[in-house]
MILUM-125660 format. One record per residue (C-alpha): x, y, z; residue in one letter; residue number from 1; chain. Coordinates in Angstrom, 2 decimals, decimal comma. Each point is the difference from the previous one (the first is absolute). Example, Ala and Ser with C-alpha at 12.3 -4.5 7.8 and 13.67 -1.06 7.14 Angstrom:
2
+---------+---------+---------+----+-----+----+
|    east |   north |      up | aa |   i | ch |
+---------+---------+---------+----+-----+----+
|   12,30 |   -4,50 |    7,80 |  a |   1 |  A |
|    1,37 |    3,44 |   -0,66 |  s |   2 |  A |
+---------+---------+---------+----+-----+----+
This chain:
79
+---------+---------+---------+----+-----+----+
|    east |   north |      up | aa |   i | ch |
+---------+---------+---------+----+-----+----+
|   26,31 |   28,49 |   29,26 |  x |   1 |  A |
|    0,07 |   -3,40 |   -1,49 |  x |   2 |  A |
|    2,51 |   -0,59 |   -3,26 |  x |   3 |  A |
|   -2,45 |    0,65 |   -3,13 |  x |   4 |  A |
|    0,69 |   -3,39 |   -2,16 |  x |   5 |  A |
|   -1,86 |    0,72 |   -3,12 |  x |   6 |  A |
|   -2,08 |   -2,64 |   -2,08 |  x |   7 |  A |
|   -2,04 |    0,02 |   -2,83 |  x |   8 |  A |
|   -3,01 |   -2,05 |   -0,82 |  x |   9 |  A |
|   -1,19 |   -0,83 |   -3,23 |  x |  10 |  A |
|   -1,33 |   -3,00 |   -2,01 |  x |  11 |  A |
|   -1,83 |   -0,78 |   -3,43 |  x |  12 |  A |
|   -0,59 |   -2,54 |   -2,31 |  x |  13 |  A |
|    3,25 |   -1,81 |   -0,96 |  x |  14 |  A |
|    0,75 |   -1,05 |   -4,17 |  x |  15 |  A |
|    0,82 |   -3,94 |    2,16 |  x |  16 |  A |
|   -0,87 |   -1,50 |    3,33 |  x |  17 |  A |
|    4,09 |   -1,03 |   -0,08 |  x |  18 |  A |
|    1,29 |    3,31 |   -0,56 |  x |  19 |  A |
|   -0,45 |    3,72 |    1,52 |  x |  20 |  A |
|   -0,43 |    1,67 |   -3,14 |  x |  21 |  A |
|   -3,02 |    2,15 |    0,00 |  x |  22 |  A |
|   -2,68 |   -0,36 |   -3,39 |  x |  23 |  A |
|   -1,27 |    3,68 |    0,27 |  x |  24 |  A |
|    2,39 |    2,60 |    1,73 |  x |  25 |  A |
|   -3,11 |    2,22 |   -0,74 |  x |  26 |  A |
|   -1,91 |   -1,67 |    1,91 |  x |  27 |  A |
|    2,27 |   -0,19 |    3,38 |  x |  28 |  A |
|   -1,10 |   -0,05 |    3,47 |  x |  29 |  A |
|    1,64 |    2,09 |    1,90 |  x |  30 |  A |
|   -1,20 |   -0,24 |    3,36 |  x |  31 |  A |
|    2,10 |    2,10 |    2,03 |  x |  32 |  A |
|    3,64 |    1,13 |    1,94 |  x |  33 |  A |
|    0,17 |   -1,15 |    3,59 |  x |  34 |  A |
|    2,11 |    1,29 |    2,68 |  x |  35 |  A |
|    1,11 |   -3,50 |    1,35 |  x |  36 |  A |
|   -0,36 |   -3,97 |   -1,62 |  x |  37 |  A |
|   -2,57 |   -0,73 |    2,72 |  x |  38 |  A |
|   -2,46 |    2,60 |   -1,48 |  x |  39 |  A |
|    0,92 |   -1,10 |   -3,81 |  x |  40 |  A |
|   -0,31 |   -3,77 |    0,97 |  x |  41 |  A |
|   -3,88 |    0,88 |    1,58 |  x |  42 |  A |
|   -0,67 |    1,91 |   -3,36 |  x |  43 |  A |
|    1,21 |   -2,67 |   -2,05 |  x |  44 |  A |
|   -1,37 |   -3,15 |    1,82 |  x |  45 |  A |
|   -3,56 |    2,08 |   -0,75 |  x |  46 |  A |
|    0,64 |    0,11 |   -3,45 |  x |  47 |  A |
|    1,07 |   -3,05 |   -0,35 |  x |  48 |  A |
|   -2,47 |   -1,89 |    1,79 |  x |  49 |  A |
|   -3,00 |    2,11 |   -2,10 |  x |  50 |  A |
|    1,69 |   -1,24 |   -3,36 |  x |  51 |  A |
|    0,55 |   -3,66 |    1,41 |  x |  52 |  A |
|   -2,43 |   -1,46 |   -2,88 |  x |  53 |  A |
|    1,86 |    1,69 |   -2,33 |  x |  54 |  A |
|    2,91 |   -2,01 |   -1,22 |  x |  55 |  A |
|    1,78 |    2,81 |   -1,79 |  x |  56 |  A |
|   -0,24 |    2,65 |    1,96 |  x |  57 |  A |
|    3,19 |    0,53 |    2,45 |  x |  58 |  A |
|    0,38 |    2,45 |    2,56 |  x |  59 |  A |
|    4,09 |    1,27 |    1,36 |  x |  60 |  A |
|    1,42 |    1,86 |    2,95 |  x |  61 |  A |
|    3,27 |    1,95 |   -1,25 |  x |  62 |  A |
|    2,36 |    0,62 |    1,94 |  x |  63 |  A |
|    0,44 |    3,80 |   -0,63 |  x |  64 |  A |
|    2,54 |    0,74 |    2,77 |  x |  65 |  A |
|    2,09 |   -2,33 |   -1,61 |  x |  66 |  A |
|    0,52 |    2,04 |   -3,32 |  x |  67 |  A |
|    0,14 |    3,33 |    1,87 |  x |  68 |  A |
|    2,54 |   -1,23 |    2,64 |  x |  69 |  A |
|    1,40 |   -3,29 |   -0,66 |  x |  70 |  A |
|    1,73 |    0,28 |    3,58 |  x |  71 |  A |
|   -3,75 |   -0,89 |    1,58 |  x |  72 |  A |
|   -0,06 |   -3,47 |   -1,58 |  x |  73 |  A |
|   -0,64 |   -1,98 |    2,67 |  x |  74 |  A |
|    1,17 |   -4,01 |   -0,09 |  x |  75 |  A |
|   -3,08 |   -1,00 |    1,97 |  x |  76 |  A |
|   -2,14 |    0,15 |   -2,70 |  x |  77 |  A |
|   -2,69 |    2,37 |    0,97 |  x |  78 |  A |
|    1,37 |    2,97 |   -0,06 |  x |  79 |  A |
+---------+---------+---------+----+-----+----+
């Protein structure tokens, strides 16, 4: 069985293009946990790309793992 690297998906309208503060926590996307980055990056990059036209609107993999078990950060990047 594969190592389960959690990540979180999620994205809303941000208060400022410049910063990653969110206007309406209400209002929060929260798209979903995946078991590895490869399926958070594929549900992000779909989100992302249908909210293109949409200057304020940001979409973010977090790295869950990382939190949970900061022994699986990875230096590669992707993990």
């Amino acid at each position: 069985m594969a190592q389960q690297l959690l990540h979180l998906v999620l994205g809303g309208e941000l208060a400022d293009t410049q910063g990653v503060t969110f206007k309406d926590l209400s209002k929060l996307d929260i798209v979903g946990v995946y078991p590895n980055y490869a399926e958070a990056e594929k549900a992000w990059r779909a989100k992302a790309q249908a909210t293109v036209d949409d200057a304020h609107t940001r979409y973010f993999v977090v790295h869950l793992h990382r939190l949970l078990d900061p022994s699986t950060d990875s230096t590669s990047g992707r993990g």
